[in-house]
LUMDOFI-736206 format. One record per residue: x, y, z of N, C-alpha, C, O, CB in turn. Coordinates in steps of 0.02 Angstrom, whole numbers, plus 50000, padded with zeros to 5 digits. Glycine has a CB too. Layout:
LUMDOFI-736206
XYZXYZXYZXYZXYZ...
//
This chain:
LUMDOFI-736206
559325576855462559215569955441559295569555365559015572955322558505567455463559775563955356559925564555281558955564355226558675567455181560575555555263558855559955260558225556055213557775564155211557535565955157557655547155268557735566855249557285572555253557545579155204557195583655180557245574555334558215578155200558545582255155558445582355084558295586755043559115581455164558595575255080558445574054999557725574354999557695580254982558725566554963557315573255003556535574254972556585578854996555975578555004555865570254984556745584655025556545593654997556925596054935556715599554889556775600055060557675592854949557835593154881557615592154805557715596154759558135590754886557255585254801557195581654768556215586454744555995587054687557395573254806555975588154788555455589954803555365597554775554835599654752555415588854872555975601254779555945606754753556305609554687556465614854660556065609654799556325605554682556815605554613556465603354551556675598154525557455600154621555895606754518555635602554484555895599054417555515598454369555155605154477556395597454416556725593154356556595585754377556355581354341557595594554344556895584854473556785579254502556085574554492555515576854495556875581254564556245568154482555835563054493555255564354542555405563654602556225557754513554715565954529554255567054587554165559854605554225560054666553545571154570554035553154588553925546854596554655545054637554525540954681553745542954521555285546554636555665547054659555655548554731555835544454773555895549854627555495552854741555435557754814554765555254850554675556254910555345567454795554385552654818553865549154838554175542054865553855539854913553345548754781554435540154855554685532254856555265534354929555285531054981555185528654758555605539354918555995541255006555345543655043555375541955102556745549555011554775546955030554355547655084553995542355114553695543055167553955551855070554035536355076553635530955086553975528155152553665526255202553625525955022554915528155139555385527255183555215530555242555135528455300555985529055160555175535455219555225542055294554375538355333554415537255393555085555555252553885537255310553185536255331553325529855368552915528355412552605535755268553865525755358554105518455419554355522055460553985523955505554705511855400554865523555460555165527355510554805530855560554915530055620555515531455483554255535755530553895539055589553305535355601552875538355633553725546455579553185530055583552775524255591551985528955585551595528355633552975519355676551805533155531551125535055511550845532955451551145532655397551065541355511550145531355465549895525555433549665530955371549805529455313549255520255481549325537155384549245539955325549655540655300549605539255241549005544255318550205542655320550725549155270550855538555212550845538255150552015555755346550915533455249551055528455209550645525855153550835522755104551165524255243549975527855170549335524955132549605532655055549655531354996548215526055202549675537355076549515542155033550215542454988550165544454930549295549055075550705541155007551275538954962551385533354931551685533154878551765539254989551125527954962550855523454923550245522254862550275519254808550755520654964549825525154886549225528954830549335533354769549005532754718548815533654867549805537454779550195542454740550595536754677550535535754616550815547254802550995534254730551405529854679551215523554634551485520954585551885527454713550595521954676550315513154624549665515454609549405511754567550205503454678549155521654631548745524054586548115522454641548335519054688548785520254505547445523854647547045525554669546645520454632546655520954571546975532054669546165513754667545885511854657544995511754655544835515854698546215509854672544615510054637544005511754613543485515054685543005518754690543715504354574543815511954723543335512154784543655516354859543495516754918543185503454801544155518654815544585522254861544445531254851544245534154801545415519754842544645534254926544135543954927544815545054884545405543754895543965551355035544495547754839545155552554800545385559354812544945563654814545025553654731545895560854820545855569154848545795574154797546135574354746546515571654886545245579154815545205583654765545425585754722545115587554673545165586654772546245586054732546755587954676546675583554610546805584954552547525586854704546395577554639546275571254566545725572754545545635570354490546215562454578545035577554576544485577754540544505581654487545045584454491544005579254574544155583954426544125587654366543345585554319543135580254296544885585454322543015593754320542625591954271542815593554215543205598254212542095593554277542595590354151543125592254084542575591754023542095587954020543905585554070542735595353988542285595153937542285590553871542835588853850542295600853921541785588753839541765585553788541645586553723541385591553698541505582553798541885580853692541775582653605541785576553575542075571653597542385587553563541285577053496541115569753507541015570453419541125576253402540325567053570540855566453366540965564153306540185562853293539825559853333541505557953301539965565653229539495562553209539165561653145539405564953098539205564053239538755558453134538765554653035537955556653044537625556953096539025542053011537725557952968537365559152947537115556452905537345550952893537425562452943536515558752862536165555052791536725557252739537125561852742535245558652764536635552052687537285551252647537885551352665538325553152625537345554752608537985549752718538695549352718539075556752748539685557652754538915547652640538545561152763538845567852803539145566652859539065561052885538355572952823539485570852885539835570152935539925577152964539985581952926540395566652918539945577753035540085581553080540925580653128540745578353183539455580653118541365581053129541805581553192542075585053236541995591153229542155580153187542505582453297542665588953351542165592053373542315597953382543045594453327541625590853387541065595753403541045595953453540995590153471540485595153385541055600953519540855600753562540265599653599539835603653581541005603353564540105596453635539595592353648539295596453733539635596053783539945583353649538605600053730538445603153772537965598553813537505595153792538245608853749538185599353872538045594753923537545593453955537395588053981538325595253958537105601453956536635602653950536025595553972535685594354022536705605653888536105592153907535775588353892535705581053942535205577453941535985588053831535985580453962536505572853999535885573954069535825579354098537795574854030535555568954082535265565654158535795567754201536395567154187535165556554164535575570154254535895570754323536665565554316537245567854311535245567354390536455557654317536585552954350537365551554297537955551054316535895547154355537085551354234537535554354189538115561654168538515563654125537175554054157537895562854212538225568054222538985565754246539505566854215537835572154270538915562254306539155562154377539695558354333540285560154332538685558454450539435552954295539915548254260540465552354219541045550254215539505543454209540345556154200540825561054167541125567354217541285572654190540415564354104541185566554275541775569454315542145565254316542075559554338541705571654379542585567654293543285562154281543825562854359544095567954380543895565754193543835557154384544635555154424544925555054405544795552454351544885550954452545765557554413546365554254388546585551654433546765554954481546835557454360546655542054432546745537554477547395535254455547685531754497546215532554481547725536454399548075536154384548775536454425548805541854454547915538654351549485531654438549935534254461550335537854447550445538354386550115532054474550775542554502550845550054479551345550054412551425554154367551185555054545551725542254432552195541854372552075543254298552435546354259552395535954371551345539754283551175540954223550905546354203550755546154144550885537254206550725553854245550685558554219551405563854228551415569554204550065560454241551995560954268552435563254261552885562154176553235566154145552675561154322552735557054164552895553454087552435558754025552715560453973552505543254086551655561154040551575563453989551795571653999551925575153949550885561553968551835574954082552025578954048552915580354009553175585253982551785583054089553095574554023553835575654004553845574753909554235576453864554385568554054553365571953910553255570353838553195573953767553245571653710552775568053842553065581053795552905585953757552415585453689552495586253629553485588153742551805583653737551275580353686550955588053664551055592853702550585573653730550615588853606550515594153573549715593953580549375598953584550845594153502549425585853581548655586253595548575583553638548915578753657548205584253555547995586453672547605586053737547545577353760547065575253729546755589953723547805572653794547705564153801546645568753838546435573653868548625557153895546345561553801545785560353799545445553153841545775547953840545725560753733544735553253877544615546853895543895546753865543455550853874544705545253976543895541153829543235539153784542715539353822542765535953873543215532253750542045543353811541395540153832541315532053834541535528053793540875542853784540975530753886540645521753861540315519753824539825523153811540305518253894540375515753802539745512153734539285512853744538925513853695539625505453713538985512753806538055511753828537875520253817537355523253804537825508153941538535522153830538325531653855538325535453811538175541253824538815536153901538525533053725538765537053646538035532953631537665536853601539735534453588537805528153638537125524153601536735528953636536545533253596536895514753618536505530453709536005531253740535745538953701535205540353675536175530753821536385543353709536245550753693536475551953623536655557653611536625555953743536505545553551536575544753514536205549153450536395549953392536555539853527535535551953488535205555953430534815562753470534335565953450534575550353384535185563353527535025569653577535465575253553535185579253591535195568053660535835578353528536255581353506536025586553459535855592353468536645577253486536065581953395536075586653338535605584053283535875580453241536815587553310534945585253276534355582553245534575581753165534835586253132533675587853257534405574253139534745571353110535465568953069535645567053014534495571753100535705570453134536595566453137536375561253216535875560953252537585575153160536935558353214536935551253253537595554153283537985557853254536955542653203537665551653351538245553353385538815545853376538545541453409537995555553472539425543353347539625540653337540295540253394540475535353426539555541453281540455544153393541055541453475540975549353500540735554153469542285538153456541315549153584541315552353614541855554553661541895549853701540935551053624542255558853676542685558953711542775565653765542545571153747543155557853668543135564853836543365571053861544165571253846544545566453840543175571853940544265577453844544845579653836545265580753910544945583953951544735585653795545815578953928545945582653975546705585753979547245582853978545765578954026546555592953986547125598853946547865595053988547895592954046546935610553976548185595153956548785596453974549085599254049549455596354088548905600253929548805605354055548775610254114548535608154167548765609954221548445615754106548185605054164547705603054211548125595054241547995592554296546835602254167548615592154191549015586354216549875591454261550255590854309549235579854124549795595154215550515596354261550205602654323550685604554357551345600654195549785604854337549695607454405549495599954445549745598554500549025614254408549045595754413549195589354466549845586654500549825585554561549015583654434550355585554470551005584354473551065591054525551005590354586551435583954394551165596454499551355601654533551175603154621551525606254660551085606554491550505599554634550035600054686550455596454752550625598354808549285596154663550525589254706550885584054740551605584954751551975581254784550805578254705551725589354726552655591054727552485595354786552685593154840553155596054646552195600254786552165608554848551745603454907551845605354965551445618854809551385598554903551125595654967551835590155008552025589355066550325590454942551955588654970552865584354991553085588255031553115588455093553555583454927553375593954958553825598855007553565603055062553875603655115554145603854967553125605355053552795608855137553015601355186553525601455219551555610955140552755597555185552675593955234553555591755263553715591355322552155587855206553875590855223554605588155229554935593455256555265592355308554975585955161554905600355227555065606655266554765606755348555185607055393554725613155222554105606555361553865603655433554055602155476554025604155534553655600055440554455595055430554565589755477555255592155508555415593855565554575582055441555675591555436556355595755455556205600455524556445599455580556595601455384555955603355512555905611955567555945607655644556275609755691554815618555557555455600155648555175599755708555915595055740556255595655791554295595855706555935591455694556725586555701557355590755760557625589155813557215586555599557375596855714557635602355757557615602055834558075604155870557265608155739557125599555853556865601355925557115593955968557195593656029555875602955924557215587655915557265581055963557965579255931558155573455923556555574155954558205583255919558975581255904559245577355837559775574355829559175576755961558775578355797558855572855724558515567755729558575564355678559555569655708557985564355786557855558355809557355558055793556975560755833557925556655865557015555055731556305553155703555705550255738555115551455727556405548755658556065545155795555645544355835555495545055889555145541655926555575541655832555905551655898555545555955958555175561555961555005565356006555905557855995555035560955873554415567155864553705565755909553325560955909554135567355775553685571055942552825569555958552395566155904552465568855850552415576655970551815559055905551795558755867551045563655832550895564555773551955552755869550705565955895550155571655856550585578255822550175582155799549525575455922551115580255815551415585255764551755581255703552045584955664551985590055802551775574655689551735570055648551005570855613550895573055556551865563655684550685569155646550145568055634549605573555611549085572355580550025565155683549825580055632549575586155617549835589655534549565592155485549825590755681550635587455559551075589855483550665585555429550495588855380552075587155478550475578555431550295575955389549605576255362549375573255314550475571355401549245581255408548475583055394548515588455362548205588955308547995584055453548825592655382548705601955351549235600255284549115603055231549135610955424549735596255288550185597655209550065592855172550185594055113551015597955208549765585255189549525582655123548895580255111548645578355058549885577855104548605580655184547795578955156547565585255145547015585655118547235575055210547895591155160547895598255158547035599755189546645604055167548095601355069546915595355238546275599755286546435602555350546655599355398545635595155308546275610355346546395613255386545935614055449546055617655497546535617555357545285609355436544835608755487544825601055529544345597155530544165610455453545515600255563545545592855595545035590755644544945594055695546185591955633544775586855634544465579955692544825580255733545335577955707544435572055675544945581655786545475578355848545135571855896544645568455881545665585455910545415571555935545095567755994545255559355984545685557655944544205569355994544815553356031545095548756024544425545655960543805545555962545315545056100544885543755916544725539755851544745535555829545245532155843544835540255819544265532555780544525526355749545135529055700545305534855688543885522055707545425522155672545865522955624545515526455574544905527655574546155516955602545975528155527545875529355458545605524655398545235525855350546425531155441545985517655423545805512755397545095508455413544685505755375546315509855405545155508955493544255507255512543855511155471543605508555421543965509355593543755516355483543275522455436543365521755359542965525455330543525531055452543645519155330543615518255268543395511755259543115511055205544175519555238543435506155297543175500555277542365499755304542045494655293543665495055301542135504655337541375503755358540805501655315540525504355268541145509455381540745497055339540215493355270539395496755265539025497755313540055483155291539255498155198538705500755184538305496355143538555492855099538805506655158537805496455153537385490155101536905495655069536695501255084536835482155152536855490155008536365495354957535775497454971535355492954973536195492954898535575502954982534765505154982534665505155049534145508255058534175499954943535045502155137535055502655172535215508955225535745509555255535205499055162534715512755229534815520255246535225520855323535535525855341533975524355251535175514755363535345511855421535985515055434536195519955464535355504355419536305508255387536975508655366537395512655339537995512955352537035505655339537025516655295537235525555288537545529655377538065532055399536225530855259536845528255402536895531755442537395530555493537825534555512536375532355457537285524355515537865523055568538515523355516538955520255547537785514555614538755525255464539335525655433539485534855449540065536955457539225522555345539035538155452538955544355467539105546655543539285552155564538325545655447539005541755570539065544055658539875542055661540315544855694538445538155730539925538755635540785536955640541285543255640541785544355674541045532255569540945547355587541305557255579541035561155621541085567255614541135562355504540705558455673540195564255705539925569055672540005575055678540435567755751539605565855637538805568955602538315570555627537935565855615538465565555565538055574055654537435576455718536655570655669536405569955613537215590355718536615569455703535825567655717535585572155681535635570755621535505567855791535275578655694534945581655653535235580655575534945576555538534935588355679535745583955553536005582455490535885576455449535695577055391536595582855497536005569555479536055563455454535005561755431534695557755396536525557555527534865566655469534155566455473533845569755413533365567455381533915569755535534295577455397534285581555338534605576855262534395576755204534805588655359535025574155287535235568955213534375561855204534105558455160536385562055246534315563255267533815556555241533285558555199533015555555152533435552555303533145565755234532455568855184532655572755120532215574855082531965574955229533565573955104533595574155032533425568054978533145568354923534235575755022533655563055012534015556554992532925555754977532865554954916534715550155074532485555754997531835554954989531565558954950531095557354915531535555055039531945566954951531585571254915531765569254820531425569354769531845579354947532315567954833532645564054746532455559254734532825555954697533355562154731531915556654752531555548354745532385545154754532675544054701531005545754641532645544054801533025538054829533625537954751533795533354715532375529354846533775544754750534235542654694534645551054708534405556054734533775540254600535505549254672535915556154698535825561954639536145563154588536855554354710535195565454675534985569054636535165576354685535525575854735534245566754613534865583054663535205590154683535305587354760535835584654778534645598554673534685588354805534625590954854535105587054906535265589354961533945591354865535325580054877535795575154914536595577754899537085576654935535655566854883536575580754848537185586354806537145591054865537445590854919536935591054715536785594454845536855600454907537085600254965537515603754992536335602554927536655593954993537025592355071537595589755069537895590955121536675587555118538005585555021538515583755023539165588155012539755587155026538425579654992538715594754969539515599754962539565603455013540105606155025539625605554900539025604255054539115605755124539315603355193539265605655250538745607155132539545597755165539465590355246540205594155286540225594355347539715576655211540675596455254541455598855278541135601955324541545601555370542015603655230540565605655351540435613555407539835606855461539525608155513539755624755344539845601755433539405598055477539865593555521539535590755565538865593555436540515592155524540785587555543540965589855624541165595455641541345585955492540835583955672541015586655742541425588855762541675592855723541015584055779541795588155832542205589755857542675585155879543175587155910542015592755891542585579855867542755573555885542775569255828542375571355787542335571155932543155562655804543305558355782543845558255743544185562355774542905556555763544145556755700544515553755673544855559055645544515563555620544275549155638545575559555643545935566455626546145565555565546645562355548546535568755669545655569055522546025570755454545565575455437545085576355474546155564855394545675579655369545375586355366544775586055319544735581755275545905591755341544305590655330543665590355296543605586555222543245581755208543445597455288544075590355179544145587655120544095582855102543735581755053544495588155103544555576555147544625568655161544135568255190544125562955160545185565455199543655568455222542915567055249542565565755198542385560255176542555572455286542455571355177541965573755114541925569755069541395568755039542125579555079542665565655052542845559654975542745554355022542845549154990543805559154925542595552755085542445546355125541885546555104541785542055063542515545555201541235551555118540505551655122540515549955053540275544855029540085558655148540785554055027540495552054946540385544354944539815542054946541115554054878541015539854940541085533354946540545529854975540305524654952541605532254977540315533455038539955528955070539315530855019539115525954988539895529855157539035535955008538375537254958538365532854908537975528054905538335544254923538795534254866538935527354810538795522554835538205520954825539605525554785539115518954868538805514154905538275510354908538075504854890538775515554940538045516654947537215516954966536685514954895536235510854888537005526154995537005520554846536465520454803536735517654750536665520254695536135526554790537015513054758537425505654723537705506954663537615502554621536935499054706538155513554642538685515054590539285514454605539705518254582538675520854566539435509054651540125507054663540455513254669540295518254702540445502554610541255511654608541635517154628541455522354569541925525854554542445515354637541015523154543540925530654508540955534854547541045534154607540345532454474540835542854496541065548254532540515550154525540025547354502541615552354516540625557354554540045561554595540395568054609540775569854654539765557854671540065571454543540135580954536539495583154581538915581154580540005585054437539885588854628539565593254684539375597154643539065602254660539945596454743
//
């Protein structure tokens, strides 16, 4: 199949347009009429919005450094800023997403930038921890850095998840004569779990969509609604029971012990529901926690 040719081409070649080859997979994702492989090439290409599970490859914790003034007119800069210090809750705010579309980190790394691109602390968040630092200096701005390296293995991630998957598909094509839509569509549907949501622990069975499960409504402070958002992944009863008495033990706020259970929820998930791989679970729950404990789309370091 021509279309399948060029995005391995295009895919393995890293000079090629990765936004390019993304834009024929979007093609190829009508064709085999799958709603993820379309949501996730689409996501890739116009960027990841606030309230949307991000896949791990976009998560990054990164470190900071921050500016600061003194009596007479002293001054401190570049300082690295130990974190140490920062509330739980604050914390979380400084795991950085890159929601960004892939285009625009394909642009910086082509750019041959020499310093690290940076995303500013918030105003409320340089005032709050303004004199926590460094006893008499004032913290005046604040920033994370995020290396270079760390943008082109992103790029890189998304290039080797393409191409596995396009190689896949190719292999299976083989078997129905070139005919896209006479792939089975659970080896569609499998290629598109293990090579780009890359979870190797699938949900099988009969499911809601992808899209039902992501739109399950959670209301704030409503533990209810947590929960029945939880039975949707087949979450055992007991477990959903174990999040309730973290979620109590942190006075009702995402503190360790709700951490804990959440970097563990991937070994809790049933046997049944909705086929996509732990990983993609795991950035659903998150969502729904946020939610819950009404930080919209902030993030949340395990």
């Amino acid at each position: 199949m021509k279309l399948i040719d060029e995005i391995v081409e295009m895919a393995s070649d890293g000079k090629r347009s990765l936004a390019d080859a993304l834009r024929k997979c979007l093609v190829l994702a009508f064709e085999l009429k799958n709603e993820k492989l379309k949501e996730w090439a689409d996501k890739e290409l116009n960027g990841f919005g606030k309230d949307d599970a991000i896949p791990r490859y976009r998560e990054a914790v990164l470190h900071s450094k921050g500016n600061f003034v003194g009596y007479g007119g002293a001054r401190m800069t570049n300082r690295p800023l130990p974190l140490g210090v920062l509330q739980g809750d604050h914390w979380d705010l400084l795991t950085s997403k890159l929601r960004q579309p892939i285009g625009a980190y394909e642009v910086l790394c082509a750019s041959g930038l020499n310093n690290n691109p940076t995303i500013s602390w918030p105003p409320d968040l340089i005032h709050h921890y303004q004199s926590k630092f460094i006893e008499g200096y004032a913290l005046s701005s604040a920033w994370q850095e995020v290396p270079m390296s760390l943008i082109i293995g992103l790029c890189e991630e998304v290039r080797n998840r393409l191409l596995r998957f396009a190689l896949e598909i190719k292999e299976e094509l083989g078997h129905v004569a070139d005919k896209p839509l006479e792939l089975p569509r659970e080896r569609v549907e499998a290629a598109v779990v293990n090579h780009i949501y890359g979870g190797m622990n699938v949900i099988a069975g009969s499911a809601r969509e992808f899209s039902q499960i992501g739109a399950v409504n959670i209301v704030q402070g409503n533990v209810d609604s947590l929960a029945t958002a939880l039975s949707t992944l087949e979450i055992a009863e007991p477990e959903i029971h174990a999040l309730k008495e973290a979620i109590k033990a942190d006075n009702d706020s995402f503190g360790a012990r709700t951490k804990k259970w959440l970097a563990s929820v991937g070994s809790k998930l049933g046997d049944t529901g909705l086929k996509i791989g732990a990983d993609v679970a795991t950035a659903i729950i998150k969502t729904w926690l946020l939610k819950y404990f009404g930080n919209g789309g902030g993030d949340v370091s395990v």
